[in-house]
N, C-alpha and C positions, 0 to 999 in steps of 0.2 A: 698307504702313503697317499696325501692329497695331492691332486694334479699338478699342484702348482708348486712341489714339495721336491725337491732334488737329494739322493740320498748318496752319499759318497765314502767309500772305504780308507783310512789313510792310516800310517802307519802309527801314528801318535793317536789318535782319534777314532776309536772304533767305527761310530756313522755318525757324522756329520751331516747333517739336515739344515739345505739352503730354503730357507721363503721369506711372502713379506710378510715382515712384522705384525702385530696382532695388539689389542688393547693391549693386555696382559704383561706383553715383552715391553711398555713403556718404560718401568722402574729398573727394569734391569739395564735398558740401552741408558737413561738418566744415568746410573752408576758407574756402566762403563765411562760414557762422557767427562762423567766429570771427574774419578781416578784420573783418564789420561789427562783432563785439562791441569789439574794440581800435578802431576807427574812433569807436564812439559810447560807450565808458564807459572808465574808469580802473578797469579789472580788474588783478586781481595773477594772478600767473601758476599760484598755485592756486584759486581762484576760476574762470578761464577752462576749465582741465581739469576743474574741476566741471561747468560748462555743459556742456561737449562730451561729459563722460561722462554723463551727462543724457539727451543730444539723441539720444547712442548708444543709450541703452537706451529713450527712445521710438521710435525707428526699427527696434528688432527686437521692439519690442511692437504696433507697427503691424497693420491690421487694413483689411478693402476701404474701412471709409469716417475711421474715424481714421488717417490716413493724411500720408504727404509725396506730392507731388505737385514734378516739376522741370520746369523750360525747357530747352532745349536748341538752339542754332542748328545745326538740320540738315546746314548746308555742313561747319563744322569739329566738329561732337559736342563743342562748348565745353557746361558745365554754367555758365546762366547767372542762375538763380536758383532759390528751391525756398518753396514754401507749405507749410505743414501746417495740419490740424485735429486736435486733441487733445483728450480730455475733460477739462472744467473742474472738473467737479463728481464726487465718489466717494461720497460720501455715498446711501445707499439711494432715499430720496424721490426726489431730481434726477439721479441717476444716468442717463446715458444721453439728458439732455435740451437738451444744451449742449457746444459746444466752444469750445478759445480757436483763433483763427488767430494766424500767423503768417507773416511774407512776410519773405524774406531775398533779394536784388538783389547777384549780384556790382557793385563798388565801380565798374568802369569799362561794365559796363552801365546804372547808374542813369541816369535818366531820357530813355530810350528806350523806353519805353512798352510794358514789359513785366510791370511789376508787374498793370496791369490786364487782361487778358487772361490769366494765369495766376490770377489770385486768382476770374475770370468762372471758368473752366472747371475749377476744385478746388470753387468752390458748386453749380455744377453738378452735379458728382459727388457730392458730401454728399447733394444733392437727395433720395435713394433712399434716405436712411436713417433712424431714426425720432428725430435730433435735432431740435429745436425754434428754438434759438437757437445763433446767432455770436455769442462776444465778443472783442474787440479793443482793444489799449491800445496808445493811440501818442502818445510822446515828444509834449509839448505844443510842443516846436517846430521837427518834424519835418513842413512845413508841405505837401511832397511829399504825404506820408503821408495828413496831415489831407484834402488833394484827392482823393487816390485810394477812401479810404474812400466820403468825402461822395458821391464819383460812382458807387460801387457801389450804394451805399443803405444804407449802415449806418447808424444815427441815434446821436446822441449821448446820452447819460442820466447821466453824470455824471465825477467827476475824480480819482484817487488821487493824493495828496500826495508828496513825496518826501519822506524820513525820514532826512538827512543821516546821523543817529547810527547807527542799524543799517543803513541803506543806502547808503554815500556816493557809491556808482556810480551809482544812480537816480532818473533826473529824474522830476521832475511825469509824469502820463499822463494823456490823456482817454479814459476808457473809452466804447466804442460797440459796438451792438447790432446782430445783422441779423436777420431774423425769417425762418426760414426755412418756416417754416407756423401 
């Protein structure tokens, strides 16, 4: 096991193996991504290659603690989901005091009780670094979601609206906070 490699016993999931992501796991986190993103939005098909070129160029901008972070079940080396931390804020003052998460679940691993256990050990990791806060928005009725957060301890503070005209893919969010010091 490499140091950085967390290995976990679950009842669905023989071993599960938390670390960060590697070149390698890129095509696989692309896939999950964008499954969920056509699962949960009516993206058009440039729009989606916006995301994923996106998601590309935070993944090679990556860094020890803004970072992806994947699952992986040990038995078959399936990629089965991937968390990131990224900075929220660029702005001078806030710079450096905040990130957003995010948790992506391959579609036929959802709700085998992976999202919490990877999103524990990606805070974990952040721990050492000199951010201050987690923020997180999630689909107001993505009700999964809503439990996993609540059970981490992220607290809730408030709601961004959906904006049918400039956004028509995007639902309501409840944005929430974790305090990480």
């Amino acid at each position: 096991m490499n140091s950085q490699e967390l290995i976990l016993k679950m009842d669905n999931v023989d071993n599960l193996v938390f670390r960060i992501a590697e070149e390698h796991d890129l095509p696989e986190i692309l896939s999950i991504y964008e499954t969920n993103l056509v699962n949960d939005y009516s993206l058009g098909a440039d729009k989606l290659n916006e995301c994923k070129e996106d998601l590309t160029e935070l993944f090679l901008s990556r860094n020890q603690y803004h970072n992806i972070w994947v699952a992986r079940d040990a038995t078959n080396d399936q990629l089965l989901g991937w968390q990131s931390y990224f900075p929220i804020f660029h702005t001078p003052l806030k710079k450096g005091t905040a990130v957003e998460s995010s948790t992506y679940i391959k579609l036929d691993a959802q709700k085998k009780g992976i999202a919490f256990p990877l999103m524990k050990y990606a805070l974990n990791e952040l721990a050492g670094s000199d951010e201050h806060f987690v923020y997180g928005f999630v689909n107001k009725y993505n009700y999964g979601a809503i439990k996993l957060v609540n059970k981490i301890g992220f607290l809730e503070v408030g709601s961004v609206p959906a904006f049918p005209s400039v956004f028509p893919y995007y639902f309501e969010k409840i944005m929430y906070i974790y305090v990480l010091k």
